[in-house]
N, C-alpha and C positions, 0 to 999 in steps of 0.2 A: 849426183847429190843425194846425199838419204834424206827419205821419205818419210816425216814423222808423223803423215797422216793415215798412215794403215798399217796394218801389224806387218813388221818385216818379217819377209819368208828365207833362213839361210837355207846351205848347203854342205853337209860334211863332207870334210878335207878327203876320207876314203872314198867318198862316193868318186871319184877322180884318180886316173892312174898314177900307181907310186912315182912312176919315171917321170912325169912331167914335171916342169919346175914351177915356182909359186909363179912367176908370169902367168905361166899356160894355164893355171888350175885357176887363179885368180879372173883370166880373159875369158877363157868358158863359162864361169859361173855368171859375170858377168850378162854376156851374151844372153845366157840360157833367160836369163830375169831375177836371178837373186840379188838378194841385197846385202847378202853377207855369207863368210865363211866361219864353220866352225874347226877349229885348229888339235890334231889330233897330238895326244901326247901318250900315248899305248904303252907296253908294258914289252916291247920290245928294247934293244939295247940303242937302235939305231933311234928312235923317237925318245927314248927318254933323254940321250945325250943331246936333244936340241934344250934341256933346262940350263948347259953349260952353255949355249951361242953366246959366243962375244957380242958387245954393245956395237959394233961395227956389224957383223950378222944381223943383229937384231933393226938396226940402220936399214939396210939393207931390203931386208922386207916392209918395214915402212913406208919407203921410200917405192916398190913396186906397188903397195896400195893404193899409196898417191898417184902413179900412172896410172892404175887400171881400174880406181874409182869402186874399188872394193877393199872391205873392211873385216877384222879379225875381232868378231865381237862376242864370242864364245870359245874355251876352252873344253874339250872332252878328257881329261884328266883320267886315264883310266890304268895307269902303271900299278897304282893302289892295287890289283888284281895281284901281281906280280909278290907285291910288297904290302899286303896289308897293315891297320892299324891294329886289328883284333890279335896277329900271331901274338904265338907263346913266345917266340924266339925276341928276346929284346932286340938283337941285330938288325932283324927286319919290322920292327918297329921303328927304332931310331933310322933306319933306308927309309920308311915310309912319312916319318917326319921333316927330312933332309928334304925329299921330292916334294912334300906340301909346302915346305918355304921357298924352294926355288920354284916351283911353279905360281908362286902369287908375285914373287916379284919377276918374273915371266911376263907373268899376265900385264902387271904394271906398266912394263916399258913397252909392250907393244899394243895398249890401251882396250885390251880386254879386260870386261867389267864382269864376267860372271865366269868362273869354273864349275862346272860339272864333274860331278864326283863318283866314282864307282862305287856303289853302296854295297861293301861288301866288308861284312867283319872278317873273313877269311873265304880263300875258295880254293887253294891248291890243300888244306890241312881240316880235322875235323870239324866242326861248330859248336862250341856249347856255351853254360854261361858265361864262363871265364872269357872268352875269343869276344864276346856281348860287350862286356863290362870293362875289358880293352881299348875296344871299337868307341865305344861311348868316350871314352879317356882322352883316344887320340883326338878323334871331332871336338871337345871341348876345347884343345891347346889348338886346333888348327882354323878352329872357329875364331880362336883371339889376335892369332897372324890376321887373318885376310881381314878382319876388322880394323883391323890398326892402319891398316894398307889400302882400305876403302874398297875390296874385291868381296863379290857377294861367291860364297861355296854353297851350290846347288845339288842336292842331294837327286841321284836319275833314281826313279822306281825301276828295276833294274830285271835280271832275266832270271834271278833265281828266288826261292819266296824269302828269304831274307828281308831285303823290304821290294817284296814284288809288286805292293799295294800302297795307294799314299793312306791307306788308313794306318800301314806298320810305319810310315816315315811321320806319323804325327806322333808318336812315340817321342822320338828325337826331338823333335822340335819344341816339345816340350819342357825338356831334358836341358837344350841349349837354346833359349831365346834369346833370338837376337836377329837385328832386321838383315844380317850380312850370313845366314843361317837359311837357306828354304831350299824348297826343293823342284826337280826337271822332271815331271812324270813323261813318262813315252808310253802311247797308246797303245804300241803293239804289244809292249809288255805287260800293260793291264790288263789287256782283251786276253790275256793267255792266265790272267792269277785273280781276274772280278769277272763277277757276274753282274755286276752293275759300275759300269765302265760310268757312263754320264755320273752316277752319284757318286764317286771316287772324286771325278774332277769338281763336283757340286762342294763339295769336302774340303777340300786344297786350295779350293783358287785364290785367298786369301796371301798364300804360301806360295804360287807357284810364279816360277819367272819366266820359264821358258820350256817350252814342250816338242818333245821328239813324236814328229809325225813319220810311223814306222810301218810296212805293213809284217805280220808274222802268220802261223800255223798253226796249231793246238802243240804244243813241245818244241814248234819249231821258231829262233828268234829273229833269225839272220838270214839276209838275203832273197827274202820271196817278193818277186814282184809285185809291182802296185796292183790291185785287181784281181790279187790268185788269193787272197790269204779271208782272216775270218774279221778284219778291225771294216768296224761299221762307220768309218771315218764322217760319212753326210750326221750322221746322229752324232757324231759329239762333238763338230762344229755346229750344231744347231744347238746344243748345250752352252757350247762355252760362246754363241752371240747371244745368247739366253742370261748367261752369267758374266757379260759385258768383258772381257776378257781380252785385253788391249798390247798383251805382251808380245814375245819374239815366238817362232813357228821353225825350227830347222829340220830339212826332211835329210832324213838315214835311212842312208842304203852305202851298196859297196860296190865298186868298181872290180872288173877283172881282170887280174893281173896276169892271168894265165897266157897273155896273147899282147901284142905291140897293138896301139892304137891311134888314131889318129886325133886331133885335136876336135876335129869334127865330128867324129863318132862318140869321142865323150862326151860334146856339149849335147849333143841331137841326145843321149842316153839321159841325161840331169835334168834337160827339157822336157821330154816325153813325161819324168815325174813332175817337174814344177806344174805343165798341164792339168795330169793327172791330178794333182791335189788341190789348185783353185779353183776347178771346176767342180770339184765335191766342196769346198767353203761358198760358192758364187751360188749352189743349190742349198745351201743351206742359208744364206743371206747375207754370209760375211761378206 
């Protein structure tokens, strides 16, 4: 049963190997102590074609949630990379508008409340103000979809300075008010674009729904384990029990595909970080 007495901790869909199916990836998370998954929709061909699943697929997965007592309460929306809103090419504009409507009503039937958004006016083509002024365009029409449709679009402070900082996503938010409008700061991507990580989230929290607890490198964003990297994770959960901060916590990381694994070594692998991260909140006094 979820727990609406303490901030739920998820777990992304990647941090779990491709091959397993939502049973398995659902039953592990479970086990390991989470209380929710976040559902990846990447910029590959194979995960964006899950915005066509039939209502019988979409069944389907529900219907294992209900057996395994785990729940789809975040989208990672991140095809936007692939297809941004800022290109010059209208084509892949109107591609980028197509994937934000079927992703909110995605999110709908399988009763995820908040998408996560790749904040990226462009990233395969150059940036200037035009790709800006775009970007702003598209997020206004796609802010009025998921409004209508009752789905909050969550802007991630993201891996490149674009909006690396939630001080560049309160730009936007400006721009687009509105309560179905805020933004998913991730720490490891702060700790790599602020020098004042805590006052970033002192900033936001206002704004913020849901936060990617990540660890990274100084240039590096993906994949360093919990422990190795530079995010001062005890300092800004001591911040955000400081700034009463009641929301969702999903930890990112990635699983390796490189090698077959067992069900067990991937839960012991998602464990070792749920460990890893409540005992840096437990010392801070969350």
């Amino acid at each position: 049963m979820y727990n609406i007495h303490k901030n739920p901790i998820g777990i992304y869909e990647k941090a779990l190997p491709n091959s397993f199916t939502w049973e398995q990836k659902f039953t592990a998370a479970r086990k390991a102590g989470f209380d929710y998954m976040e559902i990846s929709i990447d910029e590959s061909d194979e995960r964006l074609a899950r915005l066509d699943w039939t209502d019988e697929e979409i069944h389907e997965i529900r219907r294992t949630m209900e057996q395994t007592g785990m729940t789809l309460q975040t989208m990672c929306l991140s095809g936007h990379r692939r297809y941004p809103f800022g290109s010059k090419d209208p084509e892949i504009r109107k591609r980028a508008m197509e994937i934000m409507e079927k992703a909110i009503i995605l999110a709908v039937k399988l009763g995820i409340r908040c998408i996560q958004l790749a904040t990226y006016d462009v990233y395969y083509e150059p940036s200037d103000q035009e790709t800006k002024t775009l970007f702003l365009e598209g997020m206004k029409e796609a802010v009025a979809m998921a409004a209508r449709a009752g789905v909050v679009l969550a802007m991630e402070i993201m891996d490149t300075p674009f909006v690396g900082t939630i001080v560049r996503a309160m730009h936007y938010l400006k721009e687009i008010p509105s309560p179905y409008f805020k933004i998913y700061p991730d720490m490891g991507n702060l700790s790599n674009f602020s020098n004042d990580v805590t006052g970033e989230f002192e900033l936001g929290i206002a704004e913020t729904v849901a936060i990617h607890v990540k660890e990274t490198k100084p240039g590096i964003f993906k994949e360093v384990p919990f422990g190795e990297g530079q995010v001062r994770f005890e300092e800004i959960f001591q911040k955000l029990k400081e700034l009463n901060y009641q929301g969702m916590f999903l930890i990112e990381m990635w699983a390796d595909n490189s090698r077959e694994q067992t069900l067990e070594e991937a839960e012991e692998k998602i464990e070792d970080a749920y460990r890893f991260v409540t005992e840096k909140m437990r010392r801070a006094g969350m």
